[in-house]
N, C-alpha and C positions, 0 to 999 in steps of 0.2 A: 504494500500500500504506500504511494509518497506522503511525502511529507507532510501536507497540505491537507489529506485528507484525514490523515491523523492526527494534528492538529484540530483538524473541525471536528472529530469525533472527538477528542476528550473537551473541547468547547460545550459542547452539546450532549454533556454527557447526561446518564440520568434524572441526575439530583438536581439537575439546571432546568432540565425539564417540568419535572414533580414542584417543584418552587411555583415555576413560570403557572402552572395547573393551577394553582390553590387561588388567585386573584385575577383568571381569565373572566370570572363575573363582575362587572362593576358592584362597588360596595359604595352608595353616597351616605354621606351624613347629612339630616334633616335639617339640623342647625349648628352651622360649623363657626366657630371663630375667624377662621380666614378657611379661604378656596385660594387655591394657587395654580397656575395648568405653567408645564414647563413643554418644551420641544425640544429635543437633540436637531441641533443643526445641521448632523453630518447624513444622520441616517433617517430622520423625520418621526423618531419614536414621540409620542405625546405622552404624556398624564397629569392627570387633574387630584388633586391632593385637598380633601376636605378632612382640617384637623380641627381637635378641639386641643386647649394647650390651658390646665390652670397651674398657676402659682409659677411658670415657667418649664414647667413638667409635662410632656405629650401625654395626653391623656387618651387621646379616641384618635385614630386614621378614617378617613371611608376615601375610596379610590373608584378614577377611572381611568382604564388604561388603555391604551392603545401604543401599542410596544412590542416590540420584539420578544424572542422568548427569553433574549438576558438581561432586561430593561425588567420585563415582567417577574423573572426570578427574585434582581433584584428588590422589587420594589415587595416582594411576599416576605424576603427574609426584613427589613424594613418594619412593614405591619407588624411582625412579631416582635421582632430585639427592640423596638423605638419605641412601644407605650411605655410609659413609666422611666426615660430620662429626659434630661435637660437637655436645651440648646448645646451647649459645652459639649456635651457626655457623644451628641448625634454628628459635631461637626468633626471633634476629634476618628470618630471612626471613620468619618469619611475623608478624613485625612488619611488614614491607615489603608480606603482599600484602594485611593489613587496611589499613594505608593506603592503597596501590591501589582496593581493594574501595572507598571512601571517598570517592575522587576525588583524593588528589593523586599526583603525579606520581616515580613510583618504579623505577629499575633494578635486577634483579636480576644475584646473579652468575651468571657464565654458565650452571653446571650447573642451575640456578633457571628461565631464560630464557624456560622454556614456559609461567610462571604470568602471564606478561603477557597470556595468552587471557583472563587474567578479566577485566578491562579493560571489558568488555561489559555486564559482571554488576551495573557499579555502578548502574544504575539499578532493580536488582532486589534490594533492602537483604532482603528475608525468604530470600534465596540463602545471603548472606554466612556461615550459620551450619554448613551442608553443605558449600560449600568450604574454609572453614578448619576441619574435624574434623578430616583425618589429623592437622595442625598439636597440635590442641586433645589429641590422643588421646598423641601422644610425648611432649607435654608433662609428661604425667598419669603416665606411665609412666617417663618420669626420675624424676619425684619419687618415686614406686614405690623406684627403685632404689636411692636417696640412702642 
């Protein structure tokens, strides 16, 4: 098998899949704090990001997505490890998986754990902009709230 396609296969491996699966339904929130909708420029993934956020703590996600399957993965591991920290807690990790995405070598904490699938991804630099949206989208959306 070349290179190329082995590379895509462990891009697309399972677990990137099974992720991508869990938030292929849109989930809105009725009454959100901010709504935020981000795009990847490169490859045209979207989503829309309805959080509720108290005391500066993610409190509730509701998502629509439209995205790729590593945008979509991304954004499931996200709904899960992001309720219940701080601005701080969400930007540092997403500090963590651009450097992954990158190439150097990085742990997350444990509720993070499953973004070490992207690992895969770093040879595919026009990815990197789909998977770090949910990141890019809370981001936007704190400042929203400030």
């Amino acid at each position: 098998m070349p290179h190329a396609d082995v590379a895509l296969a462990k891009l697309y491996q399972p677990r990137i899949r099974e992720h991508a699966a869990r938030v292929r339904r849109d989930k809105r929130l009725d009454k959100p704090d901010v709504t935020v909708t981000c795009r990847s420029p490169v490859c045209g993934s979207v989503m829309t990001l309805d959080l509720i956020i108290h005391d500066g703590i993610l409190a509730k996600i509701g998502w629509k997505g439209r995205a790729c399957t590593l945008g979509m993965a991304s954004l499931s591991i996200v709904t899960c490890a992001g309720i219940g920290q701080t601005e701080k807690e969400i930007f540092e990790v997403g500090r963590r998986l651009s450097d992954l995405l990158n190439g150097k070598k990085n742990d997350f904490p444990q509720a993070w754990a499953d973004l070490s699938i992207f690992c895969a991804a770093q040879e595919f630099p026009m990815r990197f902009g789909s998977i770090e949206l949910p990141f890019d989208a809370i981001a936007q959306a704190y400042e929203k709230v400030r």
